[in-house]
ZATI-219595 format. One line per field, with one value per residue (C-alpha): x, y, z. Coordinates in Angstrom, 1 decimal. Example, Ala and Ser with C-alpha at 12.3 -4.5 7.8 and 13.67 -1.06 7.14 Angstrom:
<sites>
u = [12.3_13.7]
v = [-4.5_-1.1]
w = [7.8_7.1]
</sites>
This chain:
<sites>
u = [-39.9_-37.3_-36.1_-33.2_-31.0_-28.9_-25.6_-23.5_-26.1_-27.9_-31.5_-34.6_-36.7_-38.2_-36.8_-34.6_-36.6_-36.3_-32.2_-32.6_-29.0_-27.7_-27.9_-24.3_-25.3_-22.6_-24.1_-26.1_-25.4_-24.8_-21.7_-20.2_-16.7_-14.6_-14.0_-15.2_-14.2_-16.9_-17.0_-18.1_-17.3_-14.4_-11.7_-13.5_-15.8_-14.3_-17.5_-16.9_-19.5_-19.8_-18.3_-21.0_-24.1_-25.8_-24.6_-22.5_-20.2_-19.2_-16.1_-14.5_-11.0_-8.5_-7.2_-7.9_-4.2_-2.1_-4.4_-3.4_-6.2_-8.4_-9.2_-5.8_-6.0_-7.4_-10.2_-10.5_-13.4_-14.9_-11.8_-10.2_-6.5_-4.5_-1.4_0.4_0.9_-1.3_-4.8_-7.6_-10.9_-14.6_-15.7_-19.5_-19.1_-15.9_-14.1_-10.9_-8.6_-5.6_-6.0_-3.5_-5.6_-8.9_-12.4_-12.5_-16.1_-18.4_-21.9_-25.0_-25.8_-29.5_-29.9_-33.3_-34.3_-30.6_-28.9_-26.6_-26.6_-24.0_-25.7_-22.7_-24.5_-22.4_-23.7_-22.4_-21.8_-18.0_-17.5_-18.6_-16.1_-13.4_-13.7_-13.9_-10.9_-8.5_-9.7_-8.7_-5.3_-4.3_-5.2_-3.1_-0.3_-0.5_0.9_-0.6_-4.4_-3.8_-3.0_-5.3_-8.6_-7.1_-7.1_-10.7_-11.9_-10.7_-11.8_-15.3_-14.8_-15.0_-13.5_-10.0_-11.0_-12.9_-10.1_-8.1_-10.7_-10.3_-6.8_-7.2_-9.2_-7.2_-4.3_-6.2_-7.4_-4.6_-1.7_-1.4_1.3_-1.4_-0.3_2.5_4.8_2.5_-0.5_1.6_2.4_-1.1_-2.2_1.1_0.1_-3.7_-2.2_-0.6_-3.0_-4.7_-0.3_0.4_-0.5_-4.1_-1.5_0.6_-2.7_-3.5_0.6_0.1_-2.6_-1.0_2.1_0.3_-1.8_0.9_2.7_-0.4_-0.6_3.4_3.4_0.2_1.5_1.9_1.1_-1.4_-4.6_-5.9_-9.1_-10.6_-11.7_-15.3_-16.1_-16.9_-20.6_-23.0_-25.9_-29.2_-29.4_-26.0_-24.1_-21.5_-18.1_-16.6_-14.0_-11.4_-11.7_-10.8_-8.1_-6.9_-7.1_-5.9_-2.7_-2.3_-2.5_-0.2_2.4_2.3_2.2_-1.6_-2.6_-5.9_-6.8_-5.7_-7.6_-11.2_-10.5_-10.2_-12.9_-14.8_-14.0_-14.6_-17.9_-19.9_-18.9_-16.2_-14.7_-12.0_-10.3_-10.3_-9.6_-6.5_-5.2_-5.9_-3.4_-1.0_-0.7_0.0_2.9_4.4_4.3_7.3_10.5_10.5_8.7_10.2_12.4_10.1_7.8_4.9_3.9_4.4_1.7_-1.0_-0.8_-1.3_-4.1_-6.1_-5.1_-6.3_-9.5_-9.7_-9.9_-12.1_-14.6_-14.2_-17.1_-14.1_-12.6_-13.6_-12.0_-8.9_-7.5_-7.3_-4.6_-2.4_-2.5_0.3_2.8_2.0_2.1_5.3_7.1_10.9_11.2_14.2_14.5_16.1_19.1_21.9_22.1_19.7_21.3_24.8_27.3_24.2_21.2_18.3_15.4_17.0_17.5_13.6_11.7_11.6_11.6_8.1_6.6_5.9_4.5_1.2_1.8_4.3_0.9_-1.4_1.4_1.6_-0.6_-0.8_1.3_0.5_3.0_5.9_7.4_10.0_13.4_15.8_18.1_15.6_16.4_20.5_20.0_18.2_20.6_23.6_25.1_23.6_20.7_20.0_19.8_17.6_15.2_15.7_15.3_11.9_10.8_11.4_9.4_6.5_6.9_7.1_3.9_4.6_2.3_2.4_2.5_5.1_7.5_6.2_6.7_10.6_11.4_10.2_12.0_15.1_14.8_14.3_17.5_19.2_18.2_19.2_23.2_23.1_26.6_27.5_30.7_28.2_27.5_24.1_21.9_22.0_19.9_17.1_18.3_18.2_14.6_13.3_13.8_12.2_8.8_8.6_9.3_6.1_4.1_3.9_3.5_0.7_-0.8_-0.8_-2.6_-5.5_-5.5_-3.3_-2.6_0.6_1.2_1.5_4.0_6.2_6.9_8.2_10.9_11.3_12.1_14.0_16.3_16.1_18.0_20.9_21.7_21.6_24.3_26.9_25.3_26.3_29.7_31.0_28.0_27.0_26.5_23.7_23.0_22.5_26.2_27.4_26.6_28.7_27.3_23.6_24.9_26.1_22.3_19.4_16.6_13.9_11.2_10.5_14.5_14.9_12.4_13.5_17.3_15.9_14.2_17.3_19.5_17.6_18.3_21.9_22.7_23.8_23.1_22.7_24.1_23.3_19.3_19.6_21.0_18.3_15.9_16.7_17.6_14.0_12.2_14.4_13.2_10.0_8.5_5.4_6.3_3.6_4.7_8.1_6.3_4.3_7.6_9.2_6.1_6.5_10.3_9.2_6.8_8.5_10.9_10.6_10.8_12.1_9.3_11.0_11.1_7.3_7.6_10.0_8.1_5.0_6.4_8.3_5.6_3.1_6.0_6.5_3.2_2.8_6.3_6.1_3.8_5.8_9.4_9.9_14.0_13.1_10.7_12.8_15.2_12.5_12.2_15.7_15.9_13.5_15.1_18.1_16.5_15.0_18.3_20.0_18.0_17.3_17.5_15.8_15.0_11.8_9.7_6.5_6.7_7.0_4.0_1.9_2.9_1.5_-2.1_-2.4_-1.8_-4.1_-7.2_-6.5_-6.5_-3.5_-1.6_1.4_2.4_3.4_6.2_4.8_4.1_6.9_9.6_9.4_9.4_12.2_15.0]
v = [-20.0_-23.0_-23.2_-21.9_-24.4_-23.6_-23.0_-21.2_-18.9_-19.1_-17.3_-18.3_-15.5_-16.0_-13.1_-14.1_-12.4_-9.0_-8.4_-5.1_-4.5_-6.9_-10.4_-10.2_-12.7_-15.7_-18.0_-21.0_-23.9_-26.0_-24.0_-23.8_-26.6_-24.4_-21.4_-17.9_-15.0_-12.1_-8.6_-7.4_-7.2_-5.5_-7.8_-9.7_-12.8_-16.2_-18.6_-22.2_-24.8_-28.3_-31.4_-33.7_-31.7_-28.1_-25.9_-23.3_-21.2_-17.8_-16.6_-13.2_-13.9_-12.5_-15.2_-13.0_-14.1_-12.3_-11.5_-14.1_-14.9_-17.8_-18.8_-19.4_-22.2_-25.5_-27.2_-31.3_-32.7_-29.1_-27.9_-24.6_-24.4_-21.4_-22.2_-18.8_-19.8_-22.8_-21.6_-23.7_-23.2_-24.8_-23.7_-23.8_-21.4_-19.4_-21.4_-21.3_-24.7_-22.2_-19.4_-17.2_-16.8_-15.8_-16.7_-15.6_-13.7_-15.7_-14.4_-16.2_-17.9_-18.2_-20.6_-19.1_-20.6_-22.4_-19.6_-18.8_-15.4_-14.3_-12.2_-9.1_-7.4_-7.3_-9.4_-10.1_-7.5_-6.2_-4.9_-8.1_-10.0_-7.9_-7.7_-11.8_-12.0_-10.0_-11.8_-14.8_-12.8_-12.3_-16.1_-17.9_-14.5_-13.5_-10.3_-10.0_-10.9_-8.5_-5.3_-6.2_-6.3_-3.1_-1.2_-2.9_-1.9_1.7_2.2_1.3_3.9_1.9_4.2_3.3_2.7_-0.3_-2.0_-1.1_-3.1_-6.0_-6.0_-5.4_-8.1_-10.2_-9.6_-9.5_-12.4_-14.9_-14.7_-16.0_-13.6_-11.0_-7.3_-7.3_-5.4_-5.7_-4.3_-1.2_-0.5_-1.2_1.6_3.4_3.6_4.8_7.8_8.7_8.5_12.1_13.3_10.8_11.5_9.2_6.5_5.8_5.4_2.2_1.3_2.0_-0.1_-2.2_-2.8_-2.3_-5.6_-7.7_-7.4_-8.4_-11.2_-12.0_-11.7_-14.5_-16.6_-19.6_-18.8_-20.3_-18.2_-16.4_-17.5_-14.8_-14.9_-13.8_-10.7_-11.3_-12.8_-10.0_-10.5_-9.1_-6.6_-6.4_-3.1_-3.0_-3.2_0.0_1.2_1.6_-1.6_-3.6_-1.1_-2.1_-6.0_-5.3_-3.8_-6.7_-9.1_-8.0_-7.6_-10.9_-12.2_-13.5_-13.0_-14.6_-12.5_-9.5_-10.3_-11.0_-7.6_-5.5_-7.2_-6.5_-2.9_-2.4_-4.2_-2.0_0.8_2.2_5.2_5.2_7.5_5.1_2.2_3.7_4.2_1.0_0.0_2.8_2.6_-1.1_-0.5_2.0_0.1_-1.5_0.0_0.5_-2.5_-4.8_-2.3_0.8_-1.3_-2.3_1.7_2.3_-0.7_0.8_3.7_2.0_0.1_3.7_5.2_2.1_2.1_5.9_5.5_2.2_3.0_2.2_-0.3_-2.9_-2.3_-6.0_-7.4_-5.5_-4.7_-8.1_-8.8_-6.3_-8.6_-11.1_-8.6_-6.7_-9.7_-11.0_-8.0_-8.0_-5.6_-2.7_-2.8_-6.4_-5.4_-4.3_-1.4_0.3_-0.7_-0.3_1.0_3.4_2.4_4.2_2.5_3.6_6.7_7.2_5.6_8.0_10.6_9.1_9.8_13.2_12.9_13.8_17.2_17.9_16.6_19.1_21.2_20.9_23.6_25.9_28.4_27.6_29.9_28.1_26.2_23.7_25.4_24.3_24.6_21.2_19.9_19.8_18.3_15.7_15.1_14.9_12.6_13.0_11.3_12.9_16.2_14.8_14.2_17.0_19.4_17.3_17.8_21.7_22.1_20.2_22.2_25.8_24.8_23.8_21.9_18.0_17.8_20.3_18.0_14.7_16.1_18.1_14.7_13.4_16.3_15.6_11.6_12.3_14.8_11.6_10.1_13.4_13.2_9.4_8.7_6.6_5.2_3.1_0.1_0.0_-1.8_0.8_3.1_1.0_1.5_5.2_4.6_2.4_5.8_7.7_5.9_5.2_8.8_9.7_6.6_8.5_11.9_10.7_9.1_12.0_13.9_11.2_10.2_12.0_10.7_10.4_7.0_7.5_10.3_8.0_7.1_10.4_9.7_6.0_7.3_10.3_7.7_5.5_8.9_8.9_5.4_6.4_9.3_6.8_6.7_10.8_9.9_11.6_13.3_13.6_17.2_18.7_20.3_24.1_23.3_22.9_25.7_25.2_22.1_23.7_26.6_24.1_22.7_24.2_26.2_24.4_22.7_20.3_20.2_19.7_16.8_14.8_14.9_13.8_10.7_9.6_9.8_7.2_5.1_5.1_3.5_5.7_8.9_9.7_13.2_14.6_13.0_15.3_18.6_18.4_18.5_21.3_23.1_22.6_23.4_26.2_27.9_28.0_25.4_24.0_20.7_18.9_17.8_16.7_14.4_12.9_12.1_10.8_8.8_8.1_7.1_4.5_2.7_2.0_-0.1_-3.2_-1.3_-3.0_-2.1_0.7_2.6_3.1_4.1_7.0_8.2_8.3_9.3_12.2_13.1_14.3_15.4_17.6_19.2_20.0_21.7_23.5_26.4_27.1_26.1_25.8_25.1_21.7_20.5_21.3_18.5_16.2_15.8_15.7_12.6_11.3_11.7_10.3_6.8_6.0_6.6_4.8_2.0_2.5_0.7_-2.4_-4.9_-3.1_-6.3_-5.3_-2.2_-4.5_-6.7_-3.3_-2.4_-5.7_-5.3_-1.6_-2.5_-5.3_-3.0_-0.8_-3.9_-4.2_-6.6_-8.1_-9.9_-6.9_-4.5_-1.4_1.7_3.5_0.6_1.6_4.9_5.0_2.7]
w = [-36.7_-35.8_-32.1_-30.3_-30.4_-26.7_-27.0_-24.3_-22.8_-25.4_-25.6_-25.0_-24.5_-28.0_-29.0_-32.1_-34.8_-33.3_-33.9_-32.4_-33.9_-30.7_-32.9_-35.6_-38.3_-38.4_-41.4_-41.9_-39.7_-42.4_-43.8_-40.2_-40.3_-38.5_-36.2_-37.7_-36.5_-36.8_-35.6_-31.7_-28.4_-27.9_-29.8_-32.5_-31.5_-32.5_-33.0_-32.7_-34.0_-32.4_-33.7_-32.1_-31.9_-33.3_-30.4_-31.8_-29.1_-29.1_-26.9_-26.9_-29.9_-27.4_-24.6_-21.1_-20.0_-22.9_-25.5_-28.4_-30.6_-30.1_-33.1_-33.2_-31.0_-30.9_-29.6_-28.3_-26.0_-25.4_-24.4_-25.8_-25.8_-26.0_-27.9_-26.3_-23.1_-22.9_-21.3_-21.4_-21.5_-21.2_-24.7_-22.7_-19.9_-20.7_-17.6_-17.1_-16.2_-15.2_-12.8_-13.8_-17.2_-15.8_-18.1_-21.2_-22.1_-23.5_-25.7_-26.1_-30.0_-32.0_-34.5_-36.4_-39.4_-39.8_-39.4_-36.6_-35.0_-31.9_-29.3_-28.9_-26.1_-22.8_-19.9_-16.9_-13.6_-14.7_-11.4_-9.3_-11.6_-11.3_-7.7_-7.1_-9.9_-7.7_-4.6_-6.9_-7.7_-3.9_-3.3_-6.0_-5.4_-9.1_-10.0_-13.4_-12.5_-9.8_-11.9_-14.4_-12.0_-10.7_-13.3_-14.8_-11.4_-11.4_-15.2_-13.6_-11.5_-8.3_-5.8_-4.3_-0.7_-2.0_-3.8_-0.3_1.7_-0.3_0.4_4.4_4.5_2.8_4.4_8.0_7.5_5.8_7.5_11.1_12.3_11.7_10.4_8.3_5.5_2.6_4.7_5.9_2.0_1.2_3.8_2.8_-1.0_-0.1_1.8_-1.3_-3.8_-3.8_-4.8_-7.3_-11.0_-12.1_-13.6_-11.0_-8.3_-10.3_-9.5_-6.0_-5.2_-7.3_-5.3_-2.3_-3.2_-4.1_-1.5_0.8_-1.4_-1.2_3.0_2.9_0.2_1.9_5.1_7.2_7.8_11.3_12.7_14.4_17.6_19.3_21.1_25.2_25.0_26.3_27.9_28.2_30.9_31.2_30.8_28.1_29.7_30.2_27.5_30.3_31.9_28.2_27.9_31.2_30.8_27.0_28.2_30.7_28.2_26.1_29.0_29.5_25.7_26.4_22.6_23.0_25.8_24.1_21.0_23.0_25.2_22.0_20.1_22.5_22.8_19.0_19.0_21.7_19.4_21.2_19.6_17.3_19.3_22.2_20.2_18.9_22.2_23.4_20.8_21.1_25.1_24.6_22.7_24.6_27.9_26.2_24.9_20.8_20.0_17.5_15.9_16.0_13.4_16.4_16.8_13.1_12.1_14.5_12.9_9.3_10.9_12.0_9.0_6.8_8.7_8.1_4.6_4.3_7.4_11.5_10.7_9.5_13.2_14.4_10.9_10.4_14.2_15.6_13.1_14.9_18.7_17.5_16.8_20.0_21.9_20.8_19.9_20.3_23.6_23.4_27.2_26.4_24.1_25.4_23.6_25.5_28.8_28.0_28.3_29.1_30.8_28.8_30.4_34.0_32.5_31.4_33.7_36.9_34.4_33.5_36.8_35.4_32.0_33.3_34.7_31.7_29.3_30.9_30.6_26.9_25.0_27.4_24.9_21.1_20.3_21.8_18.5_19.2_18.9_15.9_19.4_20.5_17.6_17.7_21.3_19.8_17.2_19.9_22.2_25.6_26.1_29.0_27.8_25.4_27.8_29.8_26.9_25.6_29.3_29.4_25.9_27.3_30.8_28.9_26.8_23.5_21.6_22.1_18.0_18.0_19.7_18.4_15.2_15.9_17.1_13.5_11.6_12.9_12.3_9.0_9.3_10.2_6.9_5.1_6.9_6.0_5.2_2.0_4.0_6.8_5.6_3.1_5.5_8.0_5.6_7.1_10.7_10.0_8.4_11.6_13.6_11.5_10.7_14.2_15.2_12.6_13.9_17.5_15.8_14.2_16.7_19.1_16.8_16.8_20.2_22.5_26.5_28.8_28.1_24.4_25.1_26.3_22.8_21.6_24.5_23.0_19.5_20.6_22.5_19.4_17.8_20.4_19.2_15.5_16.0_14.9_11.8_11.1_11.8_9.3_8.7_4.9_3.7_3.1_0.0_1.2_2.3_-1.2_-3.0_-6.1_-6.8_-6.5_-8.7_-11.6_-11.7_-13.7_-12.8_-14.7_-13.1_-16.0_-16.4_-12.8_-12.8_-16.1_-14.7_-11.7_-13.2_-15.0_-12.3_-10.4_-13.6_-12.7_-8.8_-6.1_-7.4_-3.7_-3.2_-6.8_-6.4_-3.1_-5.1_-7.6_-5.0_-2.8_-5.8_-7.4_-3.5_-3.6_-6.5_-5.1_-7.7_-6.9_-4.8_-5.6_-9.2_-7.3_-4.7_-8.0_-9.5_-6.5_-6.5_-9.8_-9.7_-6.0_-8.1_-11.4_-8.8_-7.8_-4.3_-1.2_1.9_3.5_0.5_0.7_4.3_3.1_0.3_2.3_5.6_3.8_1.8_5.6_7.6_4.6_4.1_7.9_7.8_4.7_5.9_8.8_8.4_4.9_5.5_7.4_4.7_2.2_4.2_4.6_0.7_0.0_2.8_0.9_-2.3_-1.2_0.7_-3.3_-4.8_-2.8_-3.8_-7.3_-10.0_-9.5_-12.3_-12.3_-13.2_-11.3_-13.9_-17.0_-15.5_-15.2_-18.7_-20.3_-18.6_-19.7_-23.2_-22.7_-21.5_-24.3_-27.2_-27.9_-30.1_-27.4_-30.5_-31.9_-30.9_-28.7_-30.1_-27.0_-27.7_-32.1_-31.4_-29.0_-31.5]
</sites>
């Protein structure tokens, strides 16, 4: 038997007489001039034969960028070209020259006897690949490699919360301002996943991880810091006394500090619990941090390491200690001290959150009155505190009024007038993710310092009552209009979809919704579509914050006040109208690497686009 002559991976095991059906005959050497094109793998195998020497190559025919046919191309100094787009390739090892094309899949060759054979079998770990390529796609900020190692990842069945720690580590780790938009989406979109339908979880990861990549593009990376060194003998330091020096720290803007006290707090293994409120405290020993964003991106943080494991605490929580540190402070504006002074207002009334939190709970019955909730909604701020004070005194539940404080936030987005000007929707929106930041927060790790950010937000709301001035209407208040709608759920949900093609379908996106809730239809095919219609946009980032916001204050309302999470949705509905449509590019991007997993010809017209003319 002749030698195997080594090509690209070629074998040699010795193995070339047994074919074992894994060896596709190409033809003798001799006869090989040009490329050939033979069937296997998943798109054809083009097979190149050297100019110089015997090695033949094999490479998968469809370019890994856009799917163009190799053998198409051309081939000079060992080089394959891609005459698509351009791609080039080491015809030996299936490299790439351009990482936005990714390596093309190469198979081993056997020359036995003079005649070349192509080894078809798949080699290589798919998953290990896939996982480095969209490391590779957050690095160079490339949308396309992104989705496309997304999806191959999720057709492996790797489970989401892996693909979601890649990205949290990313984004912890390259961008020296620490925590940022695309991280909150990122978190945002893995809360949503078990209500969207199975295509549109590979979108939301999807625009999760691009927009980690966009916030580091260009940025300079974060170098982590070390715990406290330990030493033998030596106790661990208590979890109150890093809390203590934490919070100090970050009073005085010492980011360093801050970022070796909590380090040092998640390495002994403190709980998350504990670690949470270290954070959460810390944020609330100022005013409304940084536009209510601060409280809001702790929560992501404990929900994202919810989801991917507390055993990422030292890698993901650091990134949080810049925007603590330098956080803008609402006790600075004026608006909070005039013409009325809100911190002078709060502060002695502060003195007494820790009787009125062992108060709180001592009658589970006691629901927070829809009479709370127009007080909140008014223009006395100090009624507002007095009337949060008397629920906590009389025993309601601490998530009973973090979360009335929430409803009626998102009741601000829901009487959103169209006559303020359009980049107040996001002032309304700042209130509300806030308000659901300290709800949730409570819920995980409840104290009376944190309470003081259910005040914060609720005095956040007295400043946004300009914003219902006039007041839009909400739908239950129209009845004609809801009348003139059908009754449908499939009707319901279709009319809703092309409305958000048209912009500022605000009021009628609203209708459509109550009227479907109020049919009693199932809501979770509506919070699927509302999914659905965020992440065909090219969505701005607090559009993800409603959705997903929305989405939990309505599921723990629905049970018992169906009426207020009824409004929740249709605030939600009418935040994405408002900002719908967008080009919708990230879509088309999407589009092309579906029809590239399933073999498509992008040279061809798509089956959806020649059946729609």
């Amino acid at each position: 038997m002749a030698a195997i002559d080594t090509g690209i991976g070629a074998r040699t095991d010795g193995a070339g007489a047994d074919t074992n059906g894994h060896l596709i005959r190409v033809g003798p050497r001799a006869e090989l001039h040009g490329v050939s094109v033979i069937s296997g793998g998943r798109h054809g195998i083009a097979v190149f034969p050297s100019s110089v020497s015997e090695a033949v190559y094999a490479v998968d025919n469809r370019c890994p960028h856009m799917g163009f046919p190799l053998h198409k191309g051309s081939v000079a100094d060992g080089i394959l070209t891609c005459h698509w787009h351009h791609a080039r390739f080491d015809l030996e090892s299936g490299g790439t020259f351009d990482p936005w094309a990714d390596d093309v899949q190469t198979y081993p060759t056997v020359i036995e006897d003079g005649i070349v054979y192509v080894d078809a079998r798949p080699h290589g770990n798919r998953v290990a690949h896939a996982k480095a390529r969209l490391w590779d796609g957050l690095e160079q900020d490339l949308n396309l490699v992104v989705v496309k190692n997304v999806l191959a990842l999720l057709e492996d069945a790797v489970p989401p919360a892996e693909i979601l720690a890649i990205g949290g580590h990313f984004g912890a780790t390259y961008r020296r301002g620490g925590w940022a938009a695309g991280l909150t989406i990122l978190t945002a979109m893995g809360n949503l996943l078990p209500k969207l339908e199975p295509e549109d979880q590979a979108l939301a990861l999807y625009h999760g991880l691009v927009n980690v990549a966009g916030d580091c593009a260009g940025q300079p990376p974060r170098f982590a810091l070390d715990p406290l060194p330990t030493h033998d003998g030596r106790p661990a330091l208590a979890a109150d006394r890093l809390q203590r020096w934490f919070r100090r720290f970050i009073d005085v803007r010492d980011a360093d500090g801050a970022e070796r006290s909590l380090l040092t707090a998640a390495a002994s293994g403190t709980p998350p619990s504990t670690l949470a409120d270290i954070l959460a405290t810390a944020a609330t020993d100022h005013f409304f941090l940084d536009g209510g964003h601060t409280l809001d991106f702790v929560n992501k943080a404990s929900e994202l390491l919810d989801m991917i494991g507390w055993q990422e605490a030292t890698a993901i929580l650091p990134s949080l200690v810049p925007g603590l540190a330098m956080a803008r402070r609402s006790e600075e504006l004026n608006s909070w001290r005039h013409p009325v002074d809100l911190v002078a207002l709060l502060e002695p009334k502060f003195a007494r959150l820790p009787e009125l939190f062992a108060a709180a709970g001592s009658d589970p019955e006691r629901h927070a009155s829809g009479t709370l909730t127009a007080t909140l909604l008014g223009d006395d701020p100090a009624a507002i505190v007095a009337a949060l004070a008397t629920a906590l005194a009389e025993g309601a539940l601490l998530s009973a009024v973090s979360r009335q404080v929430s409803y009626a936030a998102a009741l601000r987005v829901a009487r959103f007038h169209s006559s303020n000007e359009f980049s107040d929707w996001i002032t309304v929106l700042h209130t509300f993710t806030n308000a659901n930041a300290v709800h949730q927060l409570l819920r995980r790790s409840p104290s009376p310092e944190l309470l003081r950010g259910v005040y914060h937000a609720a005095m956040r709301l007295y400043l946004d009552r300009f914003l219902n001035t006039p007041a839009a209407r909400l739908p239950e208040e129209r009845p004609g209009k809801l009348a003139a709608l059908p009754t449908g759920a499939d009707t319901l949900l279709v009319g809703l979809r092309e409305l958000l093609d048209r912009e500022q379908q605000i009021e009628t996106a609203g209708l459509v919704v109550h009227r479907y809730l109020s049919l009693e239809h199932d809501p979770a095919p509506l919070i699927a579509e509302l999914g659905h219609l965020l992440l065909r946009e090219d969505a701005e980032f607090h559009s993800y914050q409603m959705l997903e916001a929305g989405a939990a204050l309505h599921s723990e309302l629905a049970p018992e006040d169906p009426v207020a999470a009824v409004r929740v949705l249709v605030a939600v509905a009418r935040y994405l109208a408002a900002h719908a449509p967008t080009s919708r590019a990230m879509l088309q991007t999407a589009k092309t690497a579906r029809r590239l997993r399933r073999g498509e010809d992008l040279a061809t017209e798509p089956a959806e686009d020649a059946e729609a003319d």
